[in-house]
N, C-alpha and C positions, 0 to 999 in steps of 0.2 A: 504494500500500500504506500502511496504516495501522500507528502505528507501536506496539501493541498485534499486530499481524498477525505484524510482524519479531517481534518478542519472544517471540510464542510457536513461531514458526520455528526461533530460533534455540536454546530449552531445548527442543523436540521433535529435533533434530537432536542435541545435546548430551547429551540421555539414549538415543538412540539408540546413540551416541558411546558412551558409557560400559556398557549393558548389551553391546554388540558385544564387548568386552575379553574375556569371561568366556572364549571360544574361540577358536582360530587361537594365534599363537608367545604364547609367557610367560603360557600358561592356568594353569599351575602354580604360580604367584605365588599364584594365590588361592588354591590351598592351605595351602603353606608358609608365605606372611606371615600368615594369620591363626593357623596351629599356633602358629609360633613368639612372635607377640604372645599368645597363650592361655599359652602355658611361662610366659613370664615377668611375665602376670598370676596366674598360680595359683602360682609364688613366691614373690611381694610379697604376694597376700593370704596365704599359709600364715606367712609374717615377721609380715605384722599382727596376725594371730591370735595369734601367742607373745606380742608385744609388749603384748597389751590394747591395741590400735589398733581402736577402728569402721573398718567398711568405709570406702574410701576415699573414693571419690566423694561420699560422706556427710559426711565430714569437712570436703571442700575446700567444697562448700554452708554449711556449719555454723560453719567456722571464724570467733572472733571477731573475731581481728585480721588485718587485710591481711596482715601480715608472715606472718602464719601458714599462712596460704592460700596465699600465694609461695612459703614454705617445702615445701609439701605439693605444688603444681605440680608445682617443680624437683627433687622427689626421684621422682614419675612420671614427669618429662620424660627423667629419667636414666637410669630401666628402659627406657623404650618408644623414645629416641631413633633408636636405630639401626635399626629394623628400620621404624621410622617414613619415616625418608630411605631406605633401602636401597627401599621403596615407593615412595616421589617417583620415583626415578633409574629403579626399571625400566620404573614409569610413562611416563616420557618418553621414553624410548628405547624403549617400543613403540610411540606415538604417534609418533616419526621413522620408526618401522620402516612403519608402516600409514598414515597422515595423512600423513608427509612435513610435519609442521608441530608446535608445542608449545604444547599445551593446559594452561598453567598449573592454573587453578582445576579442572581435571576432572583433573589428577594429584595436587592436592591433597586434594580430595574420597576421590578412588579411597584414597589414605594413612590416610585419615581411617576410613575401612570398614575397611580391609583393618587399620590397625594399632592406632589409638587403642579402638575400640568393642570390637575381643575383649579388651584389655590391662583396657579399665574391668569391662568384665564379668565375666570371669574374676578377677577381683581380687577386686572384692566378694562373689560368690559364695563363690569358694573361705573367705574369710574366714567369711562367715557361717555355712559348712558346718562350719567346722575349730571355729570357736566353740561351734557347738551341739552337737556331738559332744562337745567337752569339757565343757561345763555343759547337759546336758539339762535339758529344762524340766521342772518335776514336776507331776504331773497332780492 
């Protein structure tokens, strides 16, 4: 076997691995973790919006200085943190439950779907909805 052959083996087995998740125990994780990372993306954007804050992800792209960017990180890492790990964990312990073994990067990934991408998305959206409704644009 060539070692191109392994590699694709083993992300063809890995993605298998991970679309498998979606049914069988802790199907409901994909509900819940991505509701409750939407909650509390559509809180922090509705905060932005009072605040005259651009959307977020916008910001952390945009910001000038490192520091600020850090700043802007660690103030989403502190919305999204818990429900971020509370992902990792149930991740693993369905991979013990099913596999019998612990797929680091594929519960990272799954955290990653499940928690970070509604939290960005709903943030900025919400933002930009609450903005434009307060200053319509004039025609």
């Amino acid at each position: 076997m060539d070692f191109l052959h392994v590699i694709g083996d083993y992300l063809k087995d890995s993605w298998d691995m991970m679309i498998g998740r979606s049914g069988g125990p802790f199907a409901l994780r994909f509900i819940l973790q991505p509701l409750m990372a939407s909650v509390l993306g559509i809180r922090a954007g509705l905060a932005d919006a009072r605040a005259g804050h651009p959307p977020y992800l916008w910001s952390v792209f945009r910001a000038d200085d490192v520091h600020d960017r850090r700043a802007l990180l660690r103030h989403g890492w502190g919305d999204v943190k818990k429900v971020f790990i509370i992902a990792i964990i149930l991740d693993i312990v369905y991979e013990i439950a099913v596999f019998h073994w612990v797929y680091p990067v594929q519960a990272l990934i799954i955290a990653v779907v499940l928690a970070l991408f509604p939290y960005l998305i709903f943030r900025g959206l919400t933002n930009r909805i609450a903005v434009s409704r307060r200053h319509p644009v004039a025609k």
